[in-house]
C-alpha positions in Angstrom: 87.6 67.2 27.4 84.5 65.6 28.8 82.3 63.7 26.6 78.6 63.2 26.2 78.7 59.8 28.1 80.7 61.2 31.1 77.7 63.4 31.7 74.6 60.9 31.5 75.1 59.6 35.2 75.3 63.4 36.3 71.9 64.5 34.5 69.8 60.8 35.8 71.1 61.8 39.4 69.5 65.3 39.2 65.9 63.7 37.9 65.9 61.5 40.8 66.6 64.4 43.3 64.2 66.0 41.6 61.3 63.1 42.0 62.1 62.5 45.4 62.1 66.1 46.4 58.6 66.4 44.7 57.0 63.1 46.7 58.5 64.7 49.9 56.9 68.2 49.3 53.5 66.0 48.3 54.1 64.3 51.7 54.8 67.3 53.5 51.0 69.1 52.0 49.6 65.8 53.1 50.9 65.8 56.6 49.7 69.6 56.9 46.8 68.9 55.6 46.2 65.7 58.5 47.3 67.2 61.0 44.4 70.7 60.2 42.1 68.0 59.7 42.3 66.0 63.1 42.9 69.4 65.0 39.6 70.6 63.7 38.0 67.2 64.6 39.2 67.8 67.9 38.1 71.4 68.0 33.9 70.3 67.2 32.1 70.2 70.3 31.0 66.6 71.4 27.4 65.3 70.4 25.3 66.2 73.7 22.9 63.0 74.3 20.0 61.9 72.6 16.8 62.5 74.0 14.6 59.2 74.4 11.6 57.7 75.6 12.1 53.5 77.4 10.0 51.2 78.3 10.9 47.2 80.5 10.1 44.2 78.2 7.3 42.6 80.6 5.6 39.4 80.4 1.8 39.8 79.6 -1.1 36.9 79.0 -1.3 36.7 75.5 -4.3 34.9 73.4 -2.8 33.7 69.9 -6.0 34.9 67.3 -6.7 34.9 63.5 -7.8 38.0 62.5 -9.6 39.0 59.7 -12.4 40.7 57.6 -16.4 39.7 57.6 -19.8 40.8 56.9 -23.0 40.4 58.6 -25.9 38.3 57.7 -29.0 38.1 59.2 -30.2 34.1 60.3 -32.7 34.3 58.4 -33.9 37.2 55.7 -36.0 37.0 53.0 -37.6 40.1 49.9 -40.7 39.9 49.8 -42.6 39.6 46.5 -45.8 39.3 45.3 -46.5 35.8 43.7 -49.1 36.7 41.2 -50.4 39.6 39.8 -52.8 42.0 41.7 -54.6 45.6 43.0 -53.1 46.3 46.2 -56.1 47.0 48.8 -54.5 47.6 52.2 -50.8 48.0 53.3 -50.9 46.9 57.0 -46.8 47.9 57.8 -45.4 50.5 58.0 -41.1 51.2 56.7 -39.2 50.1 59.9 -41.4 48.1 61.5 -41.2 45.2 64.0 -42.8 42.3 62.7 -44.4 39.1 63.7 -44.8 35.2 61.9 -47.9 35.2 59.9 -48.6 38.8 60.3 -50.7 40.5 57.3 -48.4 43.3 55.2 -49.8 43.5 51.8 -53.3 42.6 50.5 -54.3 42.2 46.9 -57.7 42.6 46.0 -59.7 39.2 46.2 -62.8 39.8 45.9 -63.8 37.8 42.8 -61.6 34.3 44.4 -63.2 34.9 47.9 -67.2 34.4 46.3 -65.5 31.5 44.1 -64.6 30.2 47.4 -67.8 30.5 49.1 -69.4 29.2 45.9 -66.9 25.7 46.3 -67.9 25.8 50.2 -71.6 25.3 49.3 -71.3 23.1 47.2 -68.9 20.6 49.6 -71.7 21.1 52.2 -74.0 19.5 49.5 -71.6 17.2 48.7 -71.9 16.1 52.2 -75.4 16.2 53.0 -75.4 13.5 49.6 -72.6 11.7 51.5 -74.5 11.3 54.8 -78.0 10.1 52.8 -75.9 8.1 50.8 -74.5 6.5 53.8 -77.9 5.2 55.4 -79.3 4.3 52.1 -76.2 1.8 51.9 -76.8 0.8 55.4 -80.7 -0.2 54.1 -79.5 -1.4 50.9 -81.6 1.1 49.2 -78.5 1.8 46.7 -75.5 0.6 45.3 -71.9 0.3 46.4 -71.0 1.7 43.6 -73.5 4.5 43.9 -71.9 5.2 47.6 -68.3 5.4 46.0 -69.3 8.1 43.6 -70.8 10.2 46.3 -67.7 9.4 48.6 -65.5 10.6 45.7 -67.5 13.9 44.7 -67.5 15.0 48.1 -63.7 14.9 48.5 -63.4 16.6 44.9 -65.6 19.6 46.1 -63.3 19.8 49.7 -60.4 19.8 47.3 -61.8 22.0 45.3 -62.3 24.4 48.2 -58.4 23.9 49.6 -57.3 24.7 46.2 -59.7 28.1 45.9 -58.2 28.7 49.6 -54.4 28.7 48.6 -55.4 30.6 45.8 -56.9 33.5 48.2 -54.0 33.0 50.4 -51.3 34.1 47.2 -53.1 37.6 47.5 -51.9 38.0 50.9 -48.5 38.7 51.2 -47.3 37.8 55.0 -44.2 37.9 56.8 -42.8 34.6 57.0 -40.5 34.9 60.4 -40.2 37.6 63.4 -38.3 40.4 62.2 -37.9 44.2 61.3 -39.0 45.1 57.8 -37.5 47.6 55.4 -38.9 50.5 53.9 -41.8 49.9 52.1 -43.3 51.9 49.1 -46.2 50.4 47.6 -49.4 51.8 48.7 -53.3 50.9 48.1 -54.1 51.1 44.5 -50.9 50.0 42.8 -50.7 47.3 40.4 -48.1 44.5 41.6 -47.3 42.1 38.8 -46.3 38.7 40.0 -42.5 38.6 41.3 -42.5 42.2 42.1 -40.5 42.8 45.1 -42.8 44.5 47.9 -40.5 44.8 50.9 -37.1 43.1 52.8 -37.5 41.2 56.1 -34.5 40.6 58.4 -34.2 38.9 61.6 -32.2 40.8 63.8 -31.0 38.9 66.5 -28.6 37.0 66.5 -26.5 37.4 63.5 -24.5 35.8 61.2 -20.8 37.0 59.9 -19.0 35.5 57.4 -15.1 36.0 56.7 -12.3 33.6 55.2 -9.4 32.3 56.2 -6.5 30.9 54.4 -6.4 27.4 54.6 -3.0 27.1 56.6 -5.0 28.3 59.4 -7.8 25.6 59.2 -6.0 23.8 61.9 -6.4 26.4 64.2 -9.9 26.6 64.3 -12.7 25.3 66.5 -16.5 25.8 66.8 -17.2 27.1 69.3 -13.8 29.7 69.7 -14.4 33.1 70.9 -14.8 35.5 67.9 -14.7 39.3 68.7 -16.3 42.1 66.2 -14.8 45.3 66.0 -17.2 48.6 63.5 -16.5 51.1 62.1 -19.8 52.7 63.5 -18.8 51.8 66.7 -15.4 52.3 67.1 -15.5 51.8 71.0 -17.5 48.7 71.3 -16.4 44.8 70.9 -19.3 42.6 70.0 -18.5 39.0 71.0 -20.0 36.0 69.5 -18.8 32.1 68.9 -17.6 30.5 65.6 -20.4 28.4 64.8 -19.9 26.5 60.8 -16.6 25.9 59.1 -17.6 24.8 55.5 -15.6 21.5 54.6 -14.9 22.4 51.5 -11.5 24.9 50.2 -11.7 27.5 47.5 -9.6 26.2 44.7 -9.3 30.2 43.3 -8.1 31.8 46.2 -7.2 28.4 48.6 -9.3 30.0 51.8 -12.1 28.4 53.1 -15.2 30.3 54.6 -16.1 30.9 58.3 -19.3 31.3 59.6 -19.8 33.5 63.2 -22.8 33.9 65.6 -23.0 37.1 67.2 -26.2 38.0 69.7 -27.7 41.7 68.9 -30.4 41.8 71.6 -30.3 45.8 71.0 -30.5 45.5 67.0 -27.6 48.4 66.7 -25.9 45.8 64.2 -27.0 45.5 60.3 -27.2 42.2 58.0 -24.7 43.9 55.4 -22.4 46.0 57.2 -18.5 45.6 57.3 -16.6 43.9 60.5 -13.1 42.8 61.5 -13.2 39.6 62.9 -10.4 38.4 65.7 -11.0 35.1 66.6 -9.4 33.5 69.6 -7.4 30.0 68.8 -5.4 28.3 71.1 -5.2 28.8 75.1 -3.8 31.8 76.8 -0.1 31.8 77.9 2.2 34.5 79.2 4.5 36.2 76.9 6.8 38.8 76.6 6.0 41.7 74.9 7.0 45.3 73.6 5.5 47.7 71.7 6.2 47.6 67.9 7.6 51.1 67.6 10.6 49.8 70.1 11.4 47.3 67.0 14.1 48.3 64.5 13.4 46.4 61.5 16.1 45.6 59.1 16.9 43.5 56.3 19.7 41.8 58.4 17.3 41.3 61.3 15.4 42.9 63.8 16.9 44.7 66.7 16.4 46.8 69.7 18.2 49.5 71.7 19.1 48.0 75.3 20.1 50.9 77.8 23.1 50.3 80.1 23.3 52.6 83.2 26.0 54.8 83.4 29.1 54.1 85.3 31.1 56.0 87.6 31.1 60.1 86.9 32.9 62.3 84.7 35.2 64.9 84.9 32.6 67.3 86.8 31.5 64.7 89.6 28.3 64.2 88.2 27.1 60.4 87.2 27.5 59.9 83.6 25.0 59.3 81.7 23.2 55.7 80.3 24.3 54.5 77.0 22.8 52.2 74.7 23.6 48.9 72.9 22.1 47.1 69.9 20.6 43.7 70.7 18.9 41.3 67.9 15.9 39.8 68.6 13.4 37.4 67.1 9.4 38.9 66.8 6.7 36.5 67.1 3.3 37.6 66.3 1.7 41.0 66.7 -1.1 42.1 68.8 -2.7 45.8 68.2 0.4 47.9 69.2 2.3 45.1 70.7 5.1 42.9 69.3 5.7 38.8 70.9 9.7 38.9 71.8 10.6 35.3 71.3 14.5 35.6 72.1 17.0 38.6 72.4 16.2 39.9 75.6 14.6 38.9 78.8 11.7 40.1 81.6 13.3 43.4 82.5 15.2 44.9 80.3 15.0 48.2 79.4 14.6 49.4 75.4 14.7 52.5 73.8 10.9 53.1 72.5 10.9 56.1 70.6 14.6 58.0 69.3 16.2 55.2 67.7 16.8 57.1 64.4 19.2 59.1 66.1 21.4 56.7 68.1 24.3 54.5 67.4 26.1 51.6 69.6 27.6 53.4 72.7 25.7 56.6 72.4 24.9 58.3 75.7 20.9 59.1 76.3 19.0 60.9 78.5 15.3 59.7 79.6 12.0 61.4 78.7 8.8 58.9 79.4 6.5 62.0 79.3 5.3 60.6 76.3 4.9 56.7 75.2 4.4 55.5 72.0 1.3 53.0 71.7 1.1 49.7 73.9 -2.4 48.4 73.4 -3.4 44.9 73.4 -7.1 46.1 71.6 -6.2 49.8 70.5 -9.3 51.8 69.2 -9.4 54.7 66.1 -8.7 57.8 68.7 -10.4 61.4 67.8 -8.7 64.5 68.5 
């Protein structure tokens, strides 16, 4: 009779048939499952090639500038106010107008000062018929020294006298102070100016001023004298050239930039004391440099890189030349310029980069050429309007 132990070995040798029968089966699905897999891989259709637009990396003259953002001030440019109190009598300006030194804009009334004043004048002119007597009468030694000192010294109290009435007249005149174009102006004869009241703005158009900051890391850079370039909004199509003129010597301690002062000529007075303006200012000489266009540039965390096309070797199954392909190259950016991008290392004069595409390409992929349309290349690229 076989016992219990006898049959132990006979049961564990039936699990493990059992285990390894299961794993095999496992494998078997597995293998199946592969071998579908990799036959339907096979079966896709191969990715045709990507459509792209190229562009040779060329050496171009490049002018290292600062750029950055101004206003305009006029040289000189004053608001005019009244200083004292008055009944305005004539307005001799109209808003707009071209202006010269000296010229008469506002009158007060004066009346009452101007017959003071002739009042002052007469009695200087006595003053100095008294002088002249007083004079010859010394000469005889009709009178006193002392008697020709006081009539020396009331004579120059009544010219003072008048000079003083004078300036007082001249405070009812309100005159423009430099050549330059006025503002609008809306006082008119009969209104009552009290003193301080601004009447109208004078600005001397030509040349101009622009001020603009840099940070102080750039201070090195700069020169009088450097070409400075002005690009509007309200003239989109127009540069305006001028010359860096004042660098003050002193730093902002809140924001570390130190301020920049610009000369610009406006001999046709299209440009306003006030109004916005990028400023590119030219440091540095001009050397050559190769360039591409920033949209050819592939920026990553891990560095920047571009897509060099390879010509396509020998021919395929069909005779026909296969197709260029494409390989990533890192390169090193210097500084920008409008649309264009300084290649410091990476790639040479020459070579030919994938400008427009990249999204959709990968190390080896094959391409096929479209330059119909380029992205932007400008050195100085203006706001286009469609």
């Amino acid at each position: 009779m076989t016992s219990r132990a006898d049959k132990k070995p006979s049961t564990l040798k039936r699990m493990i048939w059992m285990i390894v029968g299961t794993l095999a089966l496992i494998a078997l699905i597995a293998g199946i499952k592969v071998l579908l897999v990799i036959r339907m891989i096979h079966s896709l259709p191969k990715p045709g090639p990507v459509t792209v637009s190229t562009i040779k990396a060329s050496e171009q003259t490049w002018q290292p500038t600062l750029d950055a953002v101004g206003s305009l001030r006029a040289v000189k440019g004053a608001d005019l106010a009244a200083e004292v109190a008055g009944m305005v009598t004539g307005v001799d300006l109209t808003s707009g107008q071209d202006v010269k030194k000296g010229q008469l804009l506002v009158q007060l009334r004066d009346g009452d000062e101007i017959a003071q004043l002739h009042q002052l004048q007469a009695n200087a002119q006595l003053a100095k018929l008294t002088l002249v007597r007083a004079r010859e009468q010394l000469a005889a030694k009709a009178i006193s020294r002392a008697d020709f000192d006081t009539a020396r010294a009331d004579y120059k109290a009544r010219e003072a006298a008048v000079a003083q009435q004078q300036v007082v007249i001249a405070k009812k005149q309100l005159r423009a102070p430099f050549d330059g174009r006025a503002g609008i102006i809306t006082v008119s004869p009969g209104d009552y100016l009290a003193a301080g009241t601004t009447v109208v703005t004078v600005q001397q158009l030509d040349p101009l001023y622009v001020d603009f900051n840099i940070p102080q890391g750039e201070l090195a850079s700069l020169k009088v004298g450097e070409h400075v370039h002005l690009h509007l909004d309200a003239w989109p199509n127009r540069t305006f050239d001028g010359r860096l003129s004042a660098i003050n010597p002193k730093v902002d301690t809140s924001t570390r930039n130190v301020q920049v002062e610009a000369t610009v000529p406006n001999p046709g007075k299209t440009l306003t004391p006030g109004m916005f303006a990028k400023v590119r200012v030219d440091v540095g000489t001009r050397h050559p440099q190769l360039t591409l266009p920033q949209a050819a540039i592939v920026y990553n965390p891990y560095g920047d890189t571009v897509y060099v096309v390879h010509p396509g070797k020998g021919k395929d199954e069909h005779g026909k030349p296969n197709l260029p392909t494409v390989k990533q190259a890192f390169v090193t950016v210097g500084a920008t310029r409008g649309d264009q991008v300084a290649i410091l290392k990476g790639i040479s004069a020459g070579t030919e980069v994938v400008t427009s595409g990249q999204i959709k390409l990968k190390n080896g992929a094959t391409i096929t050429v479209d330059n119909s349309v380029q992205p932007a290349d400008s050195a100085n690229p203006a706001p286009q309007e469609h």
